[in-house]
Structure formats: structure tokens, C-alpha cells
DONU-387348 format. One record per residue (C-alpha): residue number from 1; residue in three letters; chain; x, y, z. Coordinates in Angstrom, 3 decimals, always signed. Each point is the difference from the previous one (the first is absolute). Layout:
REM DONU-387348
@i->NUM; aa->ALA; ch->A; east->X; north->Y; up->Z
...
***
This chain:
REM DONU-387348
@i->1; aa->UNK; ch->A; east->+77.221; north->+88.665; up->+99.991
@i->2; aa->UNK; ch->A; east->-0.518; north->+3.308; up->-1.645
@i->3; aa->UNK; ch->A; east->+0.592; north->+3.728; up->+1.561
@i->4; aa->UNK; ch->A; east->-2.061; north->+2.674; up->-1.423
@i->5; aa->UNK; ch->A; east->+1.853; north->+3.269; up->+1.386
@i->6; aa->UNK; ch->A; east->-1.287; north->+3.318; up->-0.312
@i->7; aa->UNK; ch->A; east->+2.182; north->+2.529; up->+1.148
@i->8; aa->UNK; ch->A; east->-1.337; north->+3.236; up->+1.055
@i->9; aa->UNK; ch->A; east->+1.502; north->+3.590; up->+0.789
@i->10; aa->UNK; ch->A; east->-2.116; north->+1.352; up->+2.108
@i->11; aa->UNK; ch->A; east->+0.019; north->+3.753; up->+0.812
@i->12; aa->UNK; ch->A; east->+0.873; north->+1.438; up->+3.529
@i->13; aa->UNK; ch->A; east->-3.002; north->+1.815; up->+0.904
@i->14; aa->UNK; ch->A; east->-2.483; north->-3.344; up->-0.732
@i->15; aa->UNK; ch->A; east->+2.316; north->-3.204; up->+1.471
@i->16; aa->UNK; ch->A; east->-2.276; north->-0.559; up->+2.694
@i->17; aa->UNK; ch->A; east->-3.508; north->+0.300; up->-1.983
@i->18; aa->UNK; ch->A; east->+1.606; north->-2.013; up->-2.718
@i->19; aa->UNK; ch->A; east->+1.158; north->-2.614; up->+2.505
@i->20; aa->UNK; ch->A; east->-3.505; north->+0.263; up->+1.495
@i->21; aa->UNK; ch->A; east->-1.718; north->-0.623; up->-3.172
@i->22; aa->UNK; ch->A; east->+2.584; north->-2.636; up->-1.249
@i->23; aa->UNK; ch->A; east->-0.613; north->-2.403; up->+3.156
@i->24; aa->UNK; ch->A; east->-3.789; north->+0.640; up->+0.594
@i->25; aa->UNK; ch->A; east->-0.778; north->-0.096; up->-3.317
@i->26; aa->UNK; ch->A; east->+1.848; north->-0.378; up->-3.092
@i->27; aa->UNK; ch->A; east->+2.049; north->-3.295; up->+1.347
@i->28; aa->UNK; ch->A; east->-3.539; north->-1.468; up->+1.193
@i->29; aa->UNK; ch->A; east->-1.689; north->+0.627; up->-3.279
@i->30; aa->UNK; ch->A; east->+2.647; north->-1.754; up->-1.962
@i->31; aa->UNK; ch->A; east->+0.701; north->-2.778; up->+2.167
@i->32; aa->UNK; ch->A; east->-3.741; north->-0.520; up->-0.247
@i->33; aa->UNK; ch->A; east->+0.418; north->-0.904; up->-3.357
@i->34; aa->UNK; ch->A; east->+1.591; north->-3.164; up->+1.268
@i->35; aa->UNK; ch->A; east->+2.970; north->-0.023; up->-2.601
@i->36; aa->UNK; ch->A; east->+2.320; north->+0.631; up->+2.284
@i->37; aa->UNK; ch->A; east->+1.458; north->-2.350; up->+3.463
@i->38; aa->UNK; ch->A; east->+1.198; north->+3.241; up->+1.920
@i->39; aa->UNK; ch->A; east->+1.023; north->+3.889; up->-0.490
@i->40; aa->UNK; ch->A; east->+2.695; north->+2.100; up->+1.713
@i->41; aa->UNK; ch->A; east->+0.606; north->+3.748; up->+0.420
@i->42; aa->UNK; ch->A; east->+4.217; north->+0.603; up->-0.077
@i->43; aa->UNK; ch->A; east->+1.125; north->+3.648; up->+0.807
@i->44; aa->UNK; ch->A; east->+3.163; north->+0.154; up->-2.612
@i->45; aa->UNK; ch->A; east->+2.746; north->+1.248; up->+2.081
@i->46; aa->UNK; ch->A; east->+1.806; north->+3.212; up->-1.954
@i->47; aa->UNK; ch->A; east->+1.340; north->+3.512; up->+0.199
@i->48; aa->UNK; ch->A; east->-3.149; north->+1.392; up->-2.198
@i->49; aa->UNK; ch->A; east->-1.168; north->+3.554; up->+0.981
@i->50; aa->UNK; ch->A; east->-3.005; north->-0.451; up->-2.498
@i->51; aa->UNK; ch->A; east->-2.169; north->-2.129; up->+2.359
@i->52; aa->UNK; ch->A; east->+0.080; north->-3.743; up->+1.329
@i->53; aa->UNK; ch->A; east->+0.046; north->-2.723; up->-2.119
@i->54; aa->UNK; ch->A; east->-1.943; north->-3.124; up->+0.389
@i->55; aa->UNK; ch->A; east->+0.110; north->-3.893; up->-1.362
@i->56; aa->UNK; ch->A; east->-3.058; north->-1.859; up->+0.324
@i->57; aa->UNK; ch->A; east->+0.422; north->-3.468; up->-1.215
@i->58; aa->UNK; ch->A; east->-3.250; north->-2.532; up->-0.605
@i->59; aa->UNK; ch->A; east->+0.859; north->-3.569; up->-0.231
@i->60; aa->UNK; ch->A; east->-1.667; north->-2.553; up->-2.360
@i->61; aa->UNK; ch->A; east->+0.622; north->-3.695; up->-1.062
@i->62; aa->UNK; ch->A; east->+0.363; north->+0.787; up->-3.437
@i->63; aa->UNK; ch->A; east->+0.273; north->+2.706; up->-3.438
@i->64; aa->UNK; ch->A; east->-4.079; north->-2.017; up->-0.716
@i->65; aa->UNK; ch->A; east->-1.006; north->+2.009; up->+3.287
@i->66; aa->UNK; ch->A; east->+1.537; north->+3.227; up->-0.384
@i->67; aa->UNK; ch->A; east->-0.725; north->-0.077; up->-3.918
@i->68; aa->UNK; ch->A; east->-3.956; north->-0.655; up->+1.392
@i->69; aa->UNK; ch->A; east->+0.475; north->+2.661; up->+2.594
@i->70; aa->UNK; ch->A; east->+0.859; north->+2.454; up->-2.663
@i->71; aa->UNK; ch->A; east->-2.610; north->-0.693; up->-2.150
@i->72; aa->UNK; ch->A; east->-2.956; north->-0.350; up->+2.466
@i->73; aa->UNK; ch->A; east->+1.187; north->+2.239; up->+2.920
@i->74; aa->UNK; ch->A; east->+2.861; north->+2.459; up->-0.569
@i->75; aa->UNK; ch->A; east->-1.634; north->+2.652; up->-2.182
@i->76; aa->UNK; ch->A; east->-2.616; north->+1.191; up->+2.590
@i->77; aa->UNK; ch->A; east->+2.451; north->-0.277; up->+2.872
@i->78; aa->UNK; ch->A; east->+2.389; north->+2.193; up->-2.088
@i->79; aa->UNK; ch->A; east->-2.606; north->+2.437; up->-0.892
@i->80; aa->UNK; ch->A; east->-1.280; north->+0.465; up->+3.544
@i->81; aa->UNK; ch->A; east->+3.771; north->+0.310; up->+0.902
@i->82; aa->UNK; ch->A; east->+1.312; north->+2.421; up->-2.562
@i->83; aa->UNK; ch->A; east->-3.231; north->+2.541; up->+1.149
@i->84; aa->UNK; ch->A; east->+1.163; north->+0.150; up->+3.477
@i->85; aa->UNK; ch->A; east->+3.641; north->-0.481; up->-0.548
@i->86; aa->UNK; ch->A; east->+0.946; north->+0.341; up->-3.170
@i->87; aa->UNK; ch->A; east->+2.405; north->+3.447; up->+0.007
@i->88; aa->UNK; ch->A; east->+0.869; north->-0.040; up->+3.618
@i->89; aa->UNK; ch->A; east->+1.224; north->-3.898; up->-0.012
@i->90; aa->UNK; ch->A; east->+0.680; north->-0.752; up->-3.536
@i->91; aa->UNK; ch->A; east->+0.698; north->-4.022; up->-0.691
@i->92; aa->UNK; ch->A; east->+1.905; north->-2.501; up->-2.142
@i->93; aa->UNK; ch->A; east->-0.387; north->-3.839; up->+0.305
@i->94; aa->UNK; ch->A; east->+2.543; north->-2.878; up->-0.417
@i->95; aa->UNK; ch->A; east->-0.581; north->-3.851; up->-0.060
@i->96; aa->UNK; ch->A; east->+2.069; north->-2.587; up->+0.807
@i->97; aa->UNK; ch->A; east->+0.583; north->-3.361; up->+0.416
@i->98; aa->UNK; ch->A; east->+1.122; north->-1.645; up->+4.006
@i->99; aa->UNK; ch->A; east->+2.610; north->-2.533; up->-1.471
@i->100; aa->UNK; ch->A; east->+0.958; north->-1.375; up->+3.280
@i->101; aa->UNK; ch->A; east->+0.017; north->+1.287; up->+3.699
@i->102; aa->UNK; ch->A; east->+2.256; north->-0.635; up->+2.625
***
């Protein structure tokens, strides 16, 4: 299993319209793709004054998923993001791999 985790710093004054916009859109459209098995939003609990900052981790079976979800899918999605969102919630990404769970 493979977590694709973009992190987001999200400013004060827009948390709730991002939120909004995350789970009524954004999430939707890219779990539409149907690369990924489920998504998650995760508040990351710090002492930050410079806004909230968010995890949201897709899931998919495999790097041949997310490697086809960034080639078919994730350069629109990021477009459409980064003109809404892209100086008030900047983002970085991280993959990894689920070894095991417990």
C-alpha cells in the first residue's frame, strides 16, 4: 500500500473555505480518478501561529497507480488547486510505502 501525503499550511482567514472546497470538491475529483482506495483530512497538531496545517493522505495499491495518477490526473487537479489556493495554503507532497500495520 502506498500513501500519497500532501501537506498543506493553510492560512487563518480561509480554513473553513479551504476545508469546504477540499471535501466537496477537490477529494471527490481525485478519488474519481479511481487510483486511489480511500483519502483522509488530518489537522497536524502544533504550536504554529502562521495558520493550521493539514495532512491529507490518498491510499493506492501500488507506485503503477500513483505513477498513472500523476501522469493522467494530477496536473489539472494541481492547476485548479494552486488558482484558488496556491499563496494562502501553499503545499508539499511525500510518498511512502505501508510496510506493515498493526
Amino acid at each position: 500500500m502506498i500513501i500519497y501525503n500532501i501537506t498543506a499550511n493553510v492560512s487563518l482567514e480561509i480554513v473553513d473555505k479551504w476545508l469546504k472546497w477540499m471535501k466537496e470538491v477537490h477529494i471527490p475529483h481525485v478519488m474519481k480518478t479511481n487510483m486511489f482506495v480511500s483519502a483522509s483530512i488530518n489537522r497536524i497538531i502544533s504550536n504554529s501561529d502562521s495558520g493550521i496545517t493539514y495532512a491529507i493522505a490518498y491510499k493506492c495499491n501500488s507506485l503503477q497507480d500513483l505513477q498513472k495518477y500523476e501522469i493522467s490526473f494530477s496536473k489539472n487537479l494541481r492547476v485548479e488547486y494552486d488558482l484558488k489556493f496556491a499563496q494562502s495554503a501553499p503545499t508539499f507532497r511525500t510518498i511512502m510505502e505501508v510496510l506493515d500495520e498493526f
